[in-house]
C-alpha positions in Angstrom: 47.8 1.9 -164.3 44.5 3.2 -164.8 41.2 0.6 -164.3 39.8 -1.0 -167.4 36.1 0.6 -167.0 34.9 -2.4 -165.0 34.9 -0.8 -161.4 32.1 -2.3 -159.1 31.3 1.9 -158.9 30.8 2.0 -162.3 28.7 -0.6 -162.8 26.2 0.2 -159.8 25.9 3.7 -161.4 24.9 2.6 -164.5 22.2 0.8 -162.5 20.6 4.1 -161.0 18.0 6.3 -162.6 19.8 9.4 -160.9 23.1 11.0 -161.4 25.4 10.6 -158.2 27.3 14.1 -156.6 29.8 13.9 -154.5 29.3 16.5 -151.9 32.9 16.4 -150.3 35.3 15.7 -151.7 39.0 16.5 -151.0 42.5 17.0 -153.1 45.8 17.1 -151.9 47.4 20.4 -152.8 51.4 19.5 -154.0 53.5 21.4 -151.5 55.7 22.8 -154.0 53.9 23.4 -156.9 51.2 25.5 -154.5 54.6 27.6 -153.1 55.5 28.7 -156.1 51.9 29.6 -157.8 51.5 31.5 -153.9 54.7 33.4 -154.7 53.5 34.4 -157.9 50.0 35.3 -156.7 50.5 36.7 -153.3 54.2 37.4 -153.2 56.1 37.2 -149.6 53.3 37.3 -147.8 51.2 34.8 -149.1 54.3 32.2 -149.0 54.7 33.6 -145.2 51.4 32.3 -144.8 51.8 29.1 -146.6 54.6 28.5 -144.0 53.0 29.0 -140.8 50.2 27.4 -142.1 51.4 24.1 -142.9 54.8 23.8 -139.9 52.0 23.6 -137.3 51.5 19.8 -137.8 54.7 18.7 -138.6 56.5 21.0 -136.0 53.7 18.8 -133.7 55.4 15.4 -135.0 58.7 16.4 -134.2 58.3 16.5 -130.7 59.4 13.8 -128.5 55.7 12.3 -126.9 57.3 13.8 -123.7 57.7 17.1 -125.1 54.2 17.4 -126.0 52.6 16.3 -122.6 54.7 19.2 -121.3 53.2 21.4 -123.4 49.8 19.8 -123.6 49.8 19.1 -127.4 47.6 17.2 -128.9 49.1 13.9 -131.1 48.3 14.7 -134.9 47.8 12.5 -138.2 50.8 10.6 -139.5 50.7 8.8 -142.4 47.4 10.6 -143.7 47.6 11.0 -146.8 47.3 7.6 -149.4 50.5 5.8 -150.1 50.3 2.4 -151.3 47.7 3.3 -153.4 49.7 5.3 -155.9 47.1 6.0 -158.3 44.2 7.3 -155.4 47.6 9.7 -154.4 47.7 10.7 -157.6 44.7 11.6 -158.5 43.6 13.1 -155.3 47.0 15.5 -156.8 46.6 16.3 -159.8 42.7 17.8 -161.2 43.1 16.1 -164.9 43.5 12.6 -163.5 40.7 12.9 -160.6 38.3 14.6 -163.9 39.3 11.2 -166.2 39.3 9.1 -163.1 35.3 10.4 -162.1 33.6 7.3 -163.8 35.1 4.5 -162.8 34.5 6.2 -159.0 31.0 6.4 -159.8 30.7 9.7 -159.4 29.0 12.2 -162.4 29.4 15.5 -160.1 32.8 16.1 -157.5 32.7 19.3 -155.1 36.2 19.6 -154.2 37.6 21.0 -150.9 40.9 21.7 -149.7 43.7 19.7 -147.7 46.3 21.8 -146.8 43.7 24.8 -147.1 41.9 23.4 -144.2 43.5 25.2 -142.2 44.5 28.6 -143.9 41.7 30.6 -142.8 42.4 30.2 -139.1 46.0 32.3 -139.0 45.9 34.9 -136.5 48.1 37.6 -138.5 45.6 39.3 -140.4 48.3 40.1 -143.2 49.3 36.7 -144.1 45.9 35.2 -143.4 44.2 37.4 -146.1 46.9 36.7 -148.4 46.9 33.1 -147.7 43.1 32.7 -148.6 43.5 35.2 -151.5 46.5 33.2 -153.4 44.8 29.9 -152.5 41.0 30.9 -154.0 43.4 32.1 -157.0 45.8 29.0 -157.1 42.3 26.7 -157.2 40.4 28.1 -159.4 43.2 28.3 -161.9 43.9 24.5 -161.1 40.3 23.3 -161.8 39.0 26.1 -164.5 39.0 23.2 -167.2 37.4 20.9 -165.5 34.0 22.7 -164.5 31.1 20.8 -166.1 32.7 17.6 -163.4 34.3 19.7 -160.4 33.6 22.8 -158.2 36.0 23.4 -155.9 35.1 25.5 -152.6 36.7 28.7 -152.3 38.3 29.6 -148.3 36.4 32.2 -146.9 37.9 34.6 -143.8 36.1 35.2 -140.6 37.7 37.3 -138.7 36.0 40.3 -139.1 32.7 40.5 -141.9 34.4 43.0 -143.2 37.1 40.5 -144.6 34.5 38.1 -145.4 32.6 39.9 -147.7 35.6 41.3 -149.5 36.9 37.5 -150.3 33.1 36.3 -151.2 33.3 39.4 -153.6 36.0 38.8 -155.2 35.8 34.5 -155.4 32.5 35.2 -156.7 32.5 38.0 -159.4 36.5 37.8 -160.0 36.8 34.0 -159.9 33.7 32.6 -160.6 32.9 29.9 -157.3 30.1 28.8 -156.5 31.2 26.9 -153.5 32.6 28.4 -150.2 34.2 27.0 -147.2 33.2 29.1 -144.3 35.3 30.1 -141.3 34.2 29.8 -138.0 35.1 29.0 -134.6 37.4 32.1 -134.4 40.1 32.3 -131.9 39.6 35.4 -130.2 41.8 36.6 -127.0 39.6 36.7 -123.4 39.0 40.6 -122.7 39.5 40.4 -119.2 43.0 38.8 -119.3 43.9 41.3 -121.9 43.2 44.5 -119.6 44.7 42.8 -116.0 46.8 39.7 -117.2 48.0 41.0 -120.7 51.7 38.3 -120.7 48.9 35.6 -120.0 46.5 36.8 -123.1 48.5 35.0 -125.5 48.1 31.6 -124.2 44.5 31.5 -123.3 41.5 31.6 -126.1 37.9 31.3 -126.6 36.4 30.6 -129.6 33.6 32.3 -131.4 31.1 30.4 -133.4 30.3 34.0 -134.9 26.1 33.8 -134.9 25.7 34.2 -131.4 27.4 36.2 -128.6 30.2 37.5 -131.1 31.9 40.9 -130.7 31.2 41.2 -134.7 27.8 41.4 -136.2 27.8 38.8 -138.7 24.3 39.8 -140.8 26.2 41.7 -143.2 28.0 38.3 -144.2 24.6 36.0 -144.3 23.6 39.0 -146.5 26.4 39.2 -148.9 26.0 35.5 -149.2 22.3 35.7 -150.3 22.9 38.3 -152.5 25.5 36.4 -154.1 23.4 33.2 -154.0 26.0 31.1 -152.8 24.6 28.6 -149.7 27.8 28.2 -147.0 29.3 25.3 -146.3 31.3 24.8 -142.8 34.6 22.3 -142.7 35.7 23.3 -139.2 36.9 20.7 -136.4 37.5 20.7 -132.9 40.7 18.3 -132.8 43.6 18.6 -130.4 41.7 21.3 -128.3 39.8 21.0 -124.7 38.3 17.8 -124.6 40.2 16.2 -127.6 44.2 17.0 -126.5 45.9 13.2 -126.3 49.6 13.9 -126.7 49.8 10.1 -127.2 46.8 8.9 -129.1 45.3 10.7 -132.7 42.3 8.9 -132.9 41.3 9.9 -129.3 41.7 13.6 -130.8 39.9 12.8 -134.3 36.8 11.0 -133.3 33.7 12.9 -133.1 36.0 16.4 -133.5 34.0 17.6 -136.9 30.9 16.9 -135.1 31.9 18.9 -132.3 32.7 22.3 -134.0 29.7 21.7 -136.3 27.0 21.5 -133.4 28.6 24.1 -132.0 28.3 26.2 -135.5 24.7 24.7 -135.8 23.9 25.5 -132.7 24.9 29.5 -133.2 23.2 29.6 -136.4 19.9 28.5 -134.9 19.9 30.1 -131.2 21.5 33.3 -132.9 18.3 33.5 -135.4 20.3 33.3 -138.3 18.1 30.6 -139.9 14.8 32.8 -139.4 16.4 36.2 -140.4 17.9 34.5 -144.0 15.8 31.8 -144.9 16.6 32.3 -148.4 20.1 30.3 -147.4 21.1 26.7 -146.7 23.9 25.6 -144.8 26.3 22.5 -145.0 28.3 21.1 -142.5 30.8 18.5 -143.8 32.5 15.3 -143.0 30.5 15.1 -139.8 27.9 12.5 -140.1 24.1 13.2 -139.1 24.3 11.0 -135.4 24.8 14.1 -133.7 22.2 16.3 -135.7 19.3 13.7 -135.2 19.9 14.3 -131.4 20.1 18.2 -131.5 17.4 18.4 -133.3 15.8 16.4 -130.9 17.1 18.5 -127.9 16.2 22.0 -129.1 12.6 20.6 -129.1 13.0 19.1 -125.9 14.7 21.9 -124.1 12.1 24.4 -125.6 9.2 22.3 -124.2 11.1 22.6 -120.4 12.6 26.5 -120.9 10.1 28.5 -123.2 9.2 31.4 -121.5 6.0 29.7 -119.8 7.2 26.8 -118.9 10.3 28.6 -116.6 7.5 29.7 -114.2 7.2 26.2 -113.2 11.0 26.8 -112.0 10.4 30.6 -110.6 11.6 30.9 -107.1 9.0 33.6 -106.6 6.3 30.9 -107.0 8.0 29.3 -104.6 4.8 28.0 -101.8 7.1 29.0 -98.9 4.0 27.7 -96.5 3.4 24.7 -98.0 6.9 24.3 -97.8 7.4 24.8 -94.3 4.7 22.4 -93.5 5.9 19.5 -95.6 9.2 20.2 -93.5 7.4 20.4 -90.2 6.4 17.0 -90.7 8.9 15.5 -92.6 12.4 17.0 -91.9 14.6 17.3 -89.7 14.5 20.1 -86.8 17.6 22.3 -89.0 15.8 22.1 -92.1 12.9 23.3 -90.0 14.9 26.2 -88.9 17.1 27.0 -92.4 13.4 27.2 -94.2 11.5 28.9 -92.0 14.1 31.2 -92.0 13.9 31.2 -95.6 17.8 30.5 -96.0 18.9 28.6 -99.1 15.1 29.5 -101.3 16.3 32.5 -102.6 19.2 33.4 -105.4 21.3 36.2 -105.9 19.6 39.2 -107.3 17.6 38.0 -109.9 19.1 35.0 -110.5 19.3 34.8 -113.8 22.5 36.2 -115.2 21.3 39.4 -116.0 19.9 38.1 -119.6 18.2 40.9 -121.8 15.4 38.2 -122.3 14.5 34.9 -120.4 14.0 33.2 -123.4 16.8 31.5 -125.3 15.4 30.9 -128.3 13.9 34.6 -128.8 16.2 35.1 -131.6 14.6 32.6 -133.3 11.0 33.2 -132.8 10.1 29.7 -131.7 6.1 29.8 -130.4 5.4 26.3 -131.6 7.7 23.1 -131.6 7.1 23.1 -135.3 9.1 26.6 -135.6 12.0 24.7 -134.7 11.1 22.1 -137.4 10.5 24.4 -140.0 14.1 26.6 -139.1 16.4 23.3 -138.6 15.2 20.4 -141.0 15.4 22.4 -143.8 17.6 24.4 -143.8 20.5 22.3 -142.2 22.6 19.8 -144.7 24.6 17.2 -143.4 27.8 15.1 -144.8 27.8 11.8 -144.3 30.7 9.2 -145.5 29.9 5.9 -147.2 30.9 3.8 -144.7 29.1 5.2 -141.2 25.3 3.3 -140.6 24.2 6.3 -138.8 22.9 7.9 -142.2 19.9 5.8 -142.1 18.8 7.8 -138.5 18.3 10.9 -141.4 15.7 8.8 -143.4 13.9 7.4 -140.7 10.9 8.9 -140.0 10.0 7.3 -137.2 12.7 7.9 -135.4 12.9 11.8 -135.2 10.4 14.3 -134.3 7.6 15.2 -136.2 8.2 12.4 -138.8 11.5 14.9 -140.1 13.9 13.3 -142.4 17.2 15.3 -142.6 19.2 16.3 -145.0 21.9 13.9 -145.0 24.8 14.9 -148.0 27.2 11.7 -150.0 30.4 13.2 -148.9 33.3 10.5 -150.1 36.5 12.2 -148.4 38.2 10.5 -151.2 42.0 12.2 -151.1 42.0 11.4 -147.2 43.4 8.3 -145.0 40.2 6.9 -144.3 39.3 6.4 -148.2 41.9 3.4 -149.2 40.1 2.7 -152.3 38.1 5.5 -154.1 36.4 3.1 -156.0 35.0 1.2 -153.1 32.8 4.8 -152.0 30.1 4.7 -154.1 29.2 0.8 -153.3 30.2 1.0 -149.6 27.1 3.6 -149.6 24.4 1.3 -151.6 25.0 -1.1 -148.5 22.4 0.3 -146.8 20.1 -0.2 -149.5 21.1 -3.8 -149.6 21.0 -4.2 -145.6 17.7 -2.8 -146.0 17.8 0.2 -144.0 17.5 2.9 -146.9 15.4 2.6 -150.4 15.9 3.6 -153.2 14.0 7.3 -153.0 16.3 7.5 -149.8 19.3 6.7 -151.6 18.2 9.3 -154.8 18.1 11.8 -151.5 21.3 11.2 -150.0 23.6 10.8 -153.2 22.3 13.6 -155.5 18.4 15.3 -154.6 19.8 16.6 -151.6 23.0 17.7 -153.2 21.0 19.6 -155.7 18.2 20.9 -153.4 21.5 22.4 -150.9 23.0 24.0 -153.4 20.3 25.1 -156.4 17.5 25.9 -154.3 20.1 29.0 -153.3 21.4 29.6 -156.5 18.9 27.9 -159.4 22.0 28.2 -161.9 24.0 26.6 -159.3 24.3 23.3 -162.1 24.3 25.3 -165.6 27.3 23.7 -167.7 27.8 21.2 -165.6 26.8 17.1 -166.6 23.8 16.9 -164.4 22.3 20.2 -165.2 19.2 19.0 -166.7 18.5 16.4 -163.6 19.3 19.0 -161.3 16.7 21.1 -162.9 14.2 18.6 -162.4 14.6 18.0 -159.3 14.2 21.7 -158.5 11.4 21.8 -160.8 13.0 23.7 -163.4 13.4 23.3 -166.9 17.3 23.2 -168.4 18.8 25.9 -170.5 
């Protein structure tokens, strides 16, 4: 069953000068297999978890499509997970076969995320979410332990409270032994107000925190933890089946562009929150959402800083307001009421102070911005992004010409092999070097987006990030190291 050496991913990586690493990755964890290791880890809890956890979709799917525009439920994936392809099933299940299977895939380095464990770090009950994400980190790690010098896997990391954060980064790290971890974010959190006067309604109606600005928690003590344990966070959170992605009737609807969503959202926090100018010892990854979207908000946080910086909201001031000039311009131009209503000076003024009450006019105060190339120097980088083979927009990140301040982003080869849209993991690799052959990256681009920037993520947080693993001693090159 298994190739004969000859893939088409084989044979382009033995034409590069440069290792390739995969940067996302996923595997399938086996239902029953995981219950059992969970029972043995965590005990009741944990398997509690396990079951809340992973009902939520299929409980979904057993509604009638009537049933679920009654209750405003969003359609999820069927058929998601590769069937006809029983050897891609197989080894996106089982660690030994995707380790022996890494060559013909083209791929010398695989960062492994989870499947079912998606998900896991987003249960409400505090009990079974920390015993969840504790029996799963333990569960991994035991899976892939053999395998290290070809896969990482990412550890799940809690975000409730920092609190429970740091404790699981303490113990995947110094207990376990990751180097990878899979952030939460986007934290459901009840609305105080409905809480105190509508507390029956509280229940049903959320908002959702993107923890680095305007959180009830003070997230430093996390962004510390992770610098002192030199591990650079990575964020796998979506945005599917909620607000503007809820088609009882249609997944795709839901699914396109969701990943995207939560990560600007998470990007945006970050950088408006001053996280990337209080720690910029850290990098930070968001995955499986292409770089389209980042091109553009790095584009908009320059062009909204030129038009709201501090200075240039005087030119919007209603107190600079020339109520005489105005009044003239009206006496000859408008209408007798508009006459009347400014002279009067009706509709010129706002309520108190009209702005909100905001400690400082300023949005991006946190971050320090006095020069457009502040935001250059916080965003580019410091922001990773992971791109699939098959989407064109990863040329935008290369080009350039085409972004601000000639910026090239850090665009990441994620393959999403162990997912539907990967039908052939050995098509990944070559669907990628298309650009190269349309023309639209080279071949210092491609270097970039299938390993430099893989190594420059991850090592230039952690310089022993690579040690034991096959690409250690081109890792350590490109970080301008020398190998143990």
């Amino acid at each position: 069953m298994l190739t004969n050496g000859s893939t088409e991913a084989r044979k382009l990586r033995s034409r590069l000068n440069h290792p390739i690493i995969d940067a996302d990755g996923h595997w399938i964890e086996y239902g029953p297999v995981m219950k059992e290791e969970f029972r043995r880890i965590g005990g009741a809890a944990a398997v509690e978890g396990l079951d809340t956890a992973t009902q939520r979709v299929p409980n979904s799917l057993k509604m009638t499509l009537a049933e679920r525009r009654r209750r405003r439920v969003g359609q999820e994936a069927f058929w998601s997970s590769p069937s006809e392809n029983v050897l891609d099933r197989a080894t996106a299940m089982m660690p030994r076969l995707m380790y022996e299977r890494l060559d013909d895939l083209g791929i010398d380095l695989c960062v492994v995320y989870p499947t079912a464990g998606l998900s896991f770090h987003r249960l409400q009950a505090t009990r079974l979410r920390r015993a969840i994400c504790r029996a799963y980190n333990v569960f991994t790690a035991d899976q892939f332990r053999k395998y290290s010098d070809r896969i990482m896997p990412a550890a799940i990391i809690p975000m409730y409270t920092p609190e429970e954060a740091i404790e699981e980064l303490e113990f995947a790290s110094r207990q376990l032994g990751y180097k990878v971890v899979m952030m939460g974010s986007l934290i459901r959190r009840p609305v105080p107000a409905l809480v105190e006067e509508h507390p029956e309604a509280a229940k049903f109606v959320e908002w959702y925190d993107p923890i680095a600005i305007d959180s009830d928690h003070d997230y430093d003590p996390v962004w510390e933890k992770l610098r002192e344990l030199r591990i650079a966070p990575s964020f796998h959170n979506g945005a599917r089946s909620i607000l503007l992605r809820n088609s009882p009737s249609n997944f795709c609807y839901n699914h396109i562009g969701h990943f995207a969503s939560a990560s600007e959202a998470m990007a945006k926090a970050l950088f408006f929150g001053g996280v990337t100018r209080r720690f910029p010892e850290l990098n930070f990854a968001f995955l499986e959402v292409g770089v389209g979207w980042a091109c553009s908000l790095y584009a908009d946080l320059i062009g909204h800083w030129e038009k709201r910086k501090r200075d240039a909201l005087e030119n919007t001031n209603p107190a600079r307001l020339d109520r005489k000039g105005l009044l003239e311009l009206a006496q000859k131009y408008a209408q007798p009421a508009m006459v009347d209503a400014v002279r009067r000076g009706e509709g010129l003024d706002d309520n108190g102070d009209g702005t909100g009450g905001v400690e400082d006019l300023d949005d991006y105060s946190r971050c320090k911005i006095t020069r457009k190339e502040d935001i250059r120097d916080l965003f580019v980088p410091r922001y990773y992004f992971g791109c699939e083979a098959d989407d064109p927009l990863n040329a935008w990140a290369f080009n350039r010409k085409a972004n601000p301040m000639g910026a090239r982003l850090n665009a990441l080869f994620s393959s999403d092999i162990g997912h539907f849209d990967v039908p052939d993991m050995t098509e990944v690799v070559p669907e990628a070097y298309e650009l190269v052959e349309d023309g639209l990256l080279d071949g210092d681009d491609f270097r970039d987006f299938m390993f430099a920037n893989a190594v420059r993520f991850w090592g230039e947080v952690n310089p022993d990030f690579f040690k034991g693993t096959v690409v250690e001693k081109q890792a350590a090159e490109v970080l301008g190291r020398k190998a143990c």
